[in-house]
Structure formats: structure tokens, C-alpha cells
N, C-alpha and C positions, 0 to 999 in steps of 0.2 A: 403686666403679668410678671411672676416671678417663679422661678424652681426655686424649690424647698427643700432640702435634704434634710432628712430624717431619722436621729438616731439616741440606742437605751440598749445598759450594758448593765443596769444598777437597779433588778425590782424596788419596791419602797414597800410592799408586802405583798405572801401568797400570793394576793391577786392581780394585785398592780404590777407583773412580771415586766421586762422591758418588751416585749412584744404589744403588750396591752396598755402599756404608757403611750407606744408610738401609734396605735390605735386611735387610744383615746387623743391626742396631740391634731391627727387626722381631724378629727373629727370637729374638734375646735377649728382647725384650720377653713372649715366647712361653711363656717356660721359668720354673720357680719364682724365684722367690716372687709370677712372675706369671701371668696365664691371660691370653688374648687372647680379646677375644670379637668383636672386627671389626676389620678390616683395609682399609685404603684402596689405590686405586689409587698408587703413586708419579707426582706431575709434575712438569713444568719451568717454572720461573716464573724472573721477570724479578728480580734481587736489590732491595733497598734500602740507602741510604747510598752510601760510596766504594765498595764491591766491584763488580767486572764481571764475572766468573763466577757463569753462572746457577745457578738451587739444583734441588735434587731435596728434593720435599715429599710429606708424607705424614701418616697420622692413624692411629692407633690409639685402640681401648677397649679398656683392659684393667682385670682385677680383681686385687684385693691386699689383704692389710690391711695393709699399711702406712699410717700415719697418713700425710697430706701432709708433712711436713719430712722423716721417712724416704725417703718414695719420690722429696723432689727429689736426696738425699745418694744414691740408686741411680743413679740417673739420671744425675747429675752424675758418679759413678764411672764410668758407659757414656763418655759422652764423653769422660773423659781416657784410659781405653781406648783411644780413637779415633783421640787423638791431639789432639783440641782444646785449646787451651791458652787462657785468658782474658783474652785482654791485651786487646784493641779491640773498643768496642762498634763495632756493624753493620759488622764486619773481614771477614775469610773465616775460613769455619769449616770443617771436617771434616766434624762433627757437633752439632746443635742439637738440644736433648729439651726439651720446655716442657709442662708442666701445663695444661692449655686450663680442663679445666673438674672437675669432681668431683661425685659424687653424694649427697653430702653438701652440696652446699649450696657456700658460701663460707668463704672462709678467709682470715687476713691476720694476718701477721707479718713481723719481720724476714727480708727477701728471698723472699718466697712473700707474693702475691698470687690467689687462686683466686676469680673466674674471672680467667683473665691477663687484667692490663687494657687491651692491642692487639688482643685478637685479633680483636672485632667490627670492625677498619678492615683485617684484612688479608686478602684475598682466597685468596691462597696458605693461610690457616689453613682458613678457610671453607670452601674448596669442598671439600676431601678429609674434612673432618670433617663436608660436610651428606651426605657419600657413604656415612658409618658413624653418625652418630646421628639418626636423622631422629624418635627419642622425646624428646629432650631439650632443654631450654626453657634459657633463656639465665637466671640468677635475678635479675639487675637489672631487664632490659624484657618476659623471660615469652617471647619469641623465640626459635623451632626455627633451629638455624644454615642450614636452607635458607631460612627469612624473610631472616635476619641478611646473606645470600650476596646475593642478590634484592637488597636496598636497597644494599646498597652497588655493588653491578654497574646497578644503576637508572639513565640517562641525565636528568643533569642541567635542568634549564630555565634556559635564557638570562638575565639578569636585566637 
């Protein structure tokens, strides 16, 4: 099984808005060679980097056997599907598909990293993924991503 992180900051027209990219993305995510087994709400968060269009965020768990470097090469085919093209890091995108985590454990290789190494700093991962895995431990610090959501949403102390 693996979380999926979910994200579209770039309609491709009227209809295809990125809400209904990450929809339709979902949706795919559904069908063989995958099974879905939870489903996040879709939200709207604030981007990072130079883009100024907001994103539509979302999480999936889905089941597969594909090994992790197959399922980044599906994955990655979704998005050029999509339309997304790879030129600029934190650019605007279409569509964003990221490996959050896997139930195997860890993984690490050339371009795959598992568990991705941002996602406990970004809010936008967190909260839709503490909305569909509330069994599952972070395998670095052993933390459920509603622990992981909590501290980083935690209000600072003055220094």
C-alpha cells in the first residue's frame, strides 16, 4: 500500500480547473493496476515558491504491486497525461502525484526517496493524508501524520 499526495495549481481549460484534474487523477488512481482504499477530501492551500495560483490538495491510499520505481514511472505517466511538463522546480503544475509514504517501510534510490523527505514540513501533505491514514507511523520518528499535522500547526514560543 502506498499514500499518494495529490496536487493542481495549473487548469488546462474552463473545465479541467486543478480541483477536477486532481479529481479526475483520483479517479484513475481507482482503476487497475490500482485499488483505492481511502480517499481525502480535496483542499485549497496557499502555493510555495514563485507561483501564485492556489493548489487543490489531496491524498490517496492505494494498493498495488507495483514495486515503488514502477509505480513512480505510472504515476509520472498520469501527469504527463495531464499535461504537466517538468521544466521548473516549485513552477505551476497541472498535476503533482508524490509517493508520501509506503508500507513497506522505506526506500531510496536514484529519484525516489520513500518516505518523501518534505512531507512532514508541509501542511498541505498532512492534513489530507492525517484524514485517510490515521494507522500509520511515520518510520523515521514512529509518528501518525495527525501527531506530524499537530506539531507543525503548533504555535511557536517567542524566543
Amino acid at each position: 500500500m502506498y499514500a499518494i499526495a495529490l496536487g493542481s495549481n495549473q487548469p488546462r481549460s474552463r473545465t479541467l480547473t486543478p480541483r477536477r484534474l486532481v479529481e479526475k487523477a483520483m479517479e484513475r488512481l481507482s482503476h487497475k493496476p490500482f485499488a483505492a482504499i481511502a480517499r481525502s477530501i480535496i483542499i485549497e492551500t496557499s502555493p510555495l515558491g514563485p507561483s501564485r495560483r492556489r493548489y487543490a490538495n489531496g491524498c490517496m491510499i492505494i494498493e498495488t504491486r507495483l514495486d515503488p520505481p514502477e509505480l513512480l514511472d505510472k504515476l509520472h505517466k498520469i501527469e504527463r497525461k495531464a499535461g504537466r511538463k517538468r521544466q521548473r522546480t516549485w513552477g505551476a503544475r497541472t498535476l503533482d502525484l508524490d509517493i508520501i509514504l509506503w508500507s513497506g517501510g522505506m526506500w531510496g534510490s536514484d529519484g525516489l526517496v520513500i518516505p518523501h523527505p518534505a512531507y512532514r514540513a508541509r501542511g498541505f501533505v498532512l492534513k489530507p493524508l492525517a484524514e485517510v491514514s490515521s494507522r500509520w507511523r511515520d518510520p523515521l520518528s514512529g509518528l501518525s501524520p495527525r501527531h506530524l499535522l499537530a506539531r507543525l500547526e503548533k504555535p511557536r514560543k517567542p524566543r
